[in-house]
C-alpha positions in Angstrom: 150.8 -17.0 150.2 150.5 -14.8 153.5 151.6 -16.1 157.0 149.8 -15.9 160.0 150.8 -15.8 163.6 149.7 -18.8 165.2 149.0 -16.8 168.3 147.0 -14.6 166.9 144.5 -17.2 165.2 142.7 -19.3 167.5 139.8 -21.8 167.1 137.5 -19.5 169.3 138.4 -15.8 168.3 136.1 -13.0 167.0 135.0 -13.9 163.9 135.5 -17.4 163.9 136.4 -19.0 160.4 135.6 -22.6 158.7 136.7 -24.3 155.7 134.9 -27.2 154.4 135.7 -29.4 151.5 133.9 -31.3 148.7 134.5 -35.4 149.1 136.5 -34.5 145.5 138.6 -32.5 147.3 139.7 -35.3 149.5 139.7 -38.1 147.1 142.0 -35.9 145.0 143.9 -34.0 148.0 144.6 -37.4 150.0 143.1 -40.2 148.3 140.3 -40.7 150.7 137.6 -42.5 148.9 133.4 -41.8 149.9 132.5 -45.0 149.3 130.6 -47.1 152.1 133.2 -48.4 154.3 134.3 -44.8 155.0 130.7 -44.5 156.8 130.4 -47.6 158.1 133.7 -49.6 158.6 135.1 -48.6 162.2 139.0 -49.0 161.0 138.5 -47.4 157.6 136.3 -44.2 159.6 139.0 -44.0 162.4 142.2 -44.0 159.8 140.4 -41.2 157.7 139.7 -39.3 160.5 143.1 -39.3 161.5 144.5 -38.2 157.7 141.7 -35.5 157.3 143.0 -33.8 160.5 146.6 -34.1 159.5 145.7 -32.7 155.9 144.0 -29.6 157.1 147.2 -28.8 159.6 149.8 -29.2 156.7 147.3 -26.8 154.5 146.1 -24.7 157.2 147.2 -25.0 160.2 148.3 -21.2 160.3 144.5 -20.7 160.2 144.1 -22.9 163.2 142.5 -26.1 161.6 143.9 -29.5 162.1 146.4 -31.3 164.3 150.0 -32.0 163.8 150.0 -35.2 165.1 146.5 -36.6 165.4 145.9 -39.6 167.0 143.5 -42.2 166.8 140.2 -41.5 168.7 136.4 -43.7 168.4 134.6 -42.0 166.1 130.9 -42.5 164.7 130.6 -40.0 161.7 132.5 -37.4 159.9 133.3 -33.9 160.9 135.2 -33.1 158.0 132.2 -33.9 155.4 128.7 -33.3 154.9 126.3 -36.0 154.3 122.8 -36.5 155.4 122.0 -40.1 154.5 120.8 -41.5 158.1 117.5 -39.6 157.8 116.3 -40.7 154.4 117.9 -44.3 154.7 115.3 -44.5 158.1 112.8 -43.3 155.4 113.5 -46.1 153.1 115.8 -44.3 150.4 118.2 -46.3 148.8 121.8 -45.0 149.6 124.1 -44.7 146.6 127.7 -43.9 147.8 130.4 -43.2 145.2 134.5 -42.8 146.6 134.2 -39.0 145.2 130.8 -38.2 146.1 128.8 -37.5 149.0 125.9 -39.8 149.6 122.9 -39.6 147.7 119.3 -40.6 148.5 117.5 -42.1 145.7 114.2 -41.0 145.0 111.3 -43.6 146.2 108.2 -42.4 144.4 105.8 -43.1 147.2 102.5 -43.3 146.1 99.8 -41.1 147.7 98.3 -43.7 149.7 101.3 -45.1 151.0 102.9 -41.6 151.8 99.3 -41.4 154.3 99.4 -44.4 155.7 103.6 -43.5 156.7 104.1 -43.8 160.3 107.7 -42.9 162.5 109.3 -45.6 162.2 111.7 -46.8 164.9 115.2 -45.8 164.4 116.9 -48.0 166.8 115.7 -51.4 165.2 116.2 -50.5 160.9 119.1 -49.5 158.9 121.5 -47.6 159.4 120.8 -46.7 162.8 121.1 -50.4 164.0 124.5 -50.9 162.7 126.1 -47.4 163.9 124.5 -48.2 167.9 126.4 -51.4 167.7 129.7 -49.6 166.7 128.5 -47.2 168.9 128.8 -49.7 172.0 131.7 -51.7 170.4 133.6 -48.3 170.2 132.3 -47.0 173.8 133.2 -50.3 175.1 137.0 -50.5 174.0 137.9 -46.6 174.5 135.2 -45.8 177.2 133.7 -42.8 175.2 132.2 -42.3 171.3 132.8 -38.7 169.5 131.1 -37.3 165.9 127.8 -37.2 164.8 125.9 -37.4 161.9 123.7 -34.7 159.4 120.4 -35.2 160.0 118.9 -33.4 156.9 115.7 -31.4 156.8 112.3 -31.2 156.9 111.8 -30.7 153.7 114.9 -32.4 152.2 113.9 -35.7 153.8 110.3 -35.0 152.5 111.4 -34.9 148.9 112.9 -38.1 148.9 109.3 -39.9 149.2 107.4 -37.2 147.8 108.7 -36.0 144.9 107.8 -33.1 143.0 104.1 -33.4 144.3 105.1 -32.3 147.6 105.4 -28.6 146.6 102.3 -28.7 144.8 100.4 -30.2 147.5 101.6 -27.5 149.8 98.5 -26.1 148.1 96.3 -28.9 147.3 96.9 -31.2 150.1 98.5 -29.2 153.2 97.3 -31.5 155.8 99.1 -34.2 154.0 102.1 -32.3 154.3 101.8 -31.0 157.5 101.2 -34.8 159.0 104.4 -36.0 156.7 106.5 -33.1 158.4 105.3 -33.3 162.2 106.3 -37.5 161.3 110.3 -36.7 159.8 110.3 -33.5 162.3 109.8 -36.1 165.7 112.3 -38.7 163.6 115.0 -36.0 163.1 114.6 -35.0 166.6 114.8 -38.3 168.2 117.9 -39.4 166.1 119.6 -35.9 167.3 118.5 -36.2 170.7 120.3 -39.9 171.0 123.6 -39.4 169.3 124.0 -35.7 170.9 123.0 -38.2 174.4 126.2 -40.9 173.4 128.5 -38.3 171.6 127.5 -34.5 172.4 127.7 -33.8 168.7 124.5 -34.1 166.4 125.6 -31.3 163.8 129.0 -30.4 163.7 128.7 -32.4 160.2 126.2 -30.0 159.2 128.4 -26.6 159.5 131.4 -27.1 161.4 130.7 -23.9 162.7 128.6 -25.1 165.1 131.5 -26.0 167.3 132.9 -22.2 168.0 128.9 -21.2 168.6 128.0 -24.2 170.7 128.9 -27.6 170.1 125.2 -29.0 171.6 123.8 -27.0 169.1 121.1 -28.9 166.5 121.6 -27.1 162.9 118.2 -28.1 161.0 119.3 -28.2 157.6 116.6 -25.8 155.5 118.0 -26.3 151.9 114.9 -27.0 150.0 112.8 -23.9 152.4 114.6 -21.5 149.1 112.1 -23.6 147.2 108.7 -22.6 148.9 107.3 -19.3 149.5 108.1 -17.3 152.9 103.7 -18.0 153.3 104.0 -21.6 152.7 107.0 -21.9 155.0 104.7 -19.6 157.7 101.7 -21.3 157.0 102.9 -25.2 157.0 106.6 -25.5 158.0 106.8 -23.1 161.0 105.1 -25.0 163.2 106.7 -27.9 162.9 109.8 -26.2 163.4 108.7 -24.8 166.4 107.9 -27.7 167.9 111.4 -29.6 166.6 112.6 -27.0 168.7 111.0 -27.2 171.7 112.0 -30.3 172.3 116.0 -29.6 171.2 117.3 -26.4 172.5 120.4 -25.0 171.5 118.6 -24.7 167.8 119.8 -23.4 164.8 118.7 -23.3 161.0 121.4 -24.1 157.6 119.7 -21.8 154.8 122.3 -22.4 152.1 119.7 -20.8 149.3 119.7 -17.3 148.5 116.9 -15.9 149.7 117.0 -15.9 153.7 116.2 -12.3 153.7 112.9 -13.3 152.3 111.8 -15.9 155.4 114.5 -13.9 157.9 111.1 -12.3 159.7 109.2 -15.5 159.6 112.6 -17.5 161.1 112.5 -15.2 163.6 109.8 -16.2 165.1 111.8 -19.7 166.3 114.2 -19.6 169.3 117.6 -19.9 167.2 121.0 -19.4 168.1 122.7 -19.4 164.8 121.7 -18.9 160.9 123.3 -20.0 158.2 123.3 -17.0 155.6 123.7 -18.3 152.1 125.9 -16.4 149.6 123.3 -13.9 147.6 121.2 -13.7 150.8 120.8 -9.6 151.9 122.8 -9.5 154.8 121.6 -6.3 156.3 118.3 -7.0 156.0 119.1 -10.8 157.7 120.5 -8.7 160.9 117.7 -6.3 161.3 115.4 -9.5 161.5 117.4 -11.8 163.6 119.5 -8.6 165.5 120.6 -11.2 168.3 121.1 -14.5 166.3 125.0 -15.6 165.6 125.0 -15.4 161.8 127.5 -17.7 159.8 128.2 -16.0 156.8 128.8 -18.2 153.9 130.7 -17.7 150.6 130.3 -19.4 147.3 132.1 -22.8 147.0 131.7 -22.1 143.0 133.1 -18.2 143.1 136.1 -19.8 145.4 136.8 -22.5 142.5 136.6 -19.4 139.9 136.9 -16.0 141.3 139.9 -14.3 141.3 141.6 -13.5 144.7 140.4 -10.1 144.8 137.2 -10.6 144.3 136.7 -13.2 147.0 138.2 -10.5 149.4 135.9 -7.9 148.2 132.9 -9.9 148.6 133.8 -11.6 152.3 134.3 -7.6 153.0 131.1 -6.7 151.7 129.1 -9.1 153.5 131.3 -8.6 157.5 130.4 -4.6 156.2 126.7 -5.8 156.1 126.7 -8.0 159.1 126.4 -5.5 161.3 127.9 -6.4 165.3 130.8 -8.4 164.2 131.2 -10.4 167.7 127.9 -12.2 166.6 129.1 -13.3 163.6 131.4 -16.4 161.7 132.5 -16.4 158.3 133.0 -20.0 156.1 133.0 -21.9 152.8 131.5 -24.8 152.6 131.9 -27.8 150.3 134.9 -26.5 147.9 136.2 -28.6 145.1 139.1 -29.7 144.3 141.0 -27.1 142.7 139.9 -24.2 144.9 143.6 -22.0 144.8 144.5 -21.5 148.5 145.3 -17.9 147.3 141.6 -17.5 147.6 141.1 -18.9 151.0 143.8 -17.0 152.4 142.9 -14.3 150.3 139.3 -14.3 152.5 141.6 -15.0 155.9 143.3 -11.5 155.2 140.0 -9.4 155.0 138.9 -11.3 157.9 141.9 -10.9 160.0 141.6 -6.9 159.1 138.2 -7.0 160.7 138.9 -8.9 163.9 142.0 -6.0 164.5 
């Protein structure tokens, strides 16, 4: 396994780096288990926090992450795991939490009546908002601040929840019910971001810890299902809901973990963003001639980590810093790795990564 300097990897370098790993991972790697009291039970969230940060020193703290000897400190949500749950459970989704898994929102099966007479609801008074501004108070009130935050989903991943698979067909046969659904999730997502960021100054570090090295105000809409519409649907319906999410919460940024971003690159471009995720199979070059000035966080493959041979993982996190174009614009991670990722392969990507930055 190489070594690395310490003083010569730092949290805020050139080409920052950022490892993320699956709730398996953790169960497996430290016994941590996903179910609800690791959300919502202060001790339980407070004591994992404090093992997560340890872990990542002992694994890589020659890669800068973790802390040798974290101590306790009041925190809300996760910045170690993903797991947008507090938009959909506003919704109305049920929450199924397993100690392995991350959350997942059941479907609701809204009908189309109920789905048009949906209004916003109010966060602070319903599940699970309520509970975490308690903790939030308890916590502020005993230490005298609150840290974390919380992954407030998408648009259209929120959407899906109540909609089902009718919502991509009534992109076409319904729009205006669509574009009212948005605008309504768009203001909730908003309003739940622009309160914790007010109690915590995090709202998406849980999204992509890379938001921290870019800027850690930054909001980091989470675009997953966008790979699933067409570049004119997202221009013609999405966009301008977008645009106004972002008026109202500047710095913004955009996760696009599909494939495809150099398909809705020019159309993203037309929003005020800071940073893009660029999902693994996405053409990079093309990505940087439509955003030139946008921090792009390269991502590789959780599933060619797990199962690629050391080589290869180098030769693809070279091909995509070749593609990338002006490197001090530019971060390179892995997000949500299993358990049984080989740490050859992580270091393996380090190495190339380190080679650029000299």
């Amino acid at each position: 396994m190489p070594t690395f300097d310490m003083t010569t990897i730092t949290a805020d370098q050139h080409i920052p780096i950022e490892l993320v790993f699956n709730p398996n991972w953790w169960r497996h790697t430290a016994g941590i288990s996903f179910d609800k009291p690791f959300y919502f039970d202060p001790k339980a969230r407070i004591r994992n926090d404090v093992v997560m940060r340890r872990i990542l020193y002992e694994r890589f703290g020659e890669l800068g992450m973790g802390e040798p000897d974290p101590q306790p400190r009041p925190i809300i949500g996760s910045q170690h795991v993903a797991g947008g749950f507090v938009i959909p459970a506003l919704l109305g989704a049920e929450i199924w939490f397993e100690p392995d898994a991350a959350p997942q929102p059941l479907p609701m099966k809204m009908s189309i009546e109920q789905i048009e007479a949906f209004e916003k609801p109010d966060f602070r008074t319903l599940w699970p908002m309520d509970e975490f501004i308690r903790q939030m108070d308890a916590l502020e009130a005993e230490w005298g601040y609150v840290v974390g935050g919380m992954n407030m989903d998408g648009l259209l991943n929120a959407a899906y929840h109540l909609y089902g698979q009718q919502l991509f067909l009534d992109f076409y046969e319904a729009p205006e019910r669509v574009r009212r659904l948005l605008d309504l999730i768009g203001e909730l997502i908003v309003d739940v971001a622009l309160y914790l960021r007010g109690r915590t100054g995090d709202c998406s570090v849980s999204v992509n810890r890379m938001v921290e090295h870019v800027d850690p105000m930054l909001f980091f809409h989470a675009n997953c299902s966008v790979q699933m519409i067409s570049p004119k649907s997202y221009h013609d319906i999405h966009l301008a809901v977008e645009q106004r999410m972002a008026a109202r919460i500047q710095p913004y940024g955009i996760h696009h973990c599909g494939d495809n971003l150099h398909k809705i690159a020019p159309v993203y471009a037309e929003l005020p963003l800071t940073m893009v995720d660029v999902g693994w199979g996405s053409e990079v070059t093309a990505v940087r001639q439509a955003m030139p000035h946008v921090f792009l966080n390269l991502r590789l493959s959780p599933v060619r980590m797990l199962n690629a041979a050391p080589s290869e993982i180098a030769a693809g996190t070279e091909a995509l810093l070749k593609a990338a174009g002006p490197l001090e614009n530019v971060g390179v991670c892995c997000i949500n790795m299993d358990y049984g990722t080989p740490d050859e392969n992580i270091f393996a990507m380090v190495e190339v990564v380190e080679k650029y930055r000299r």
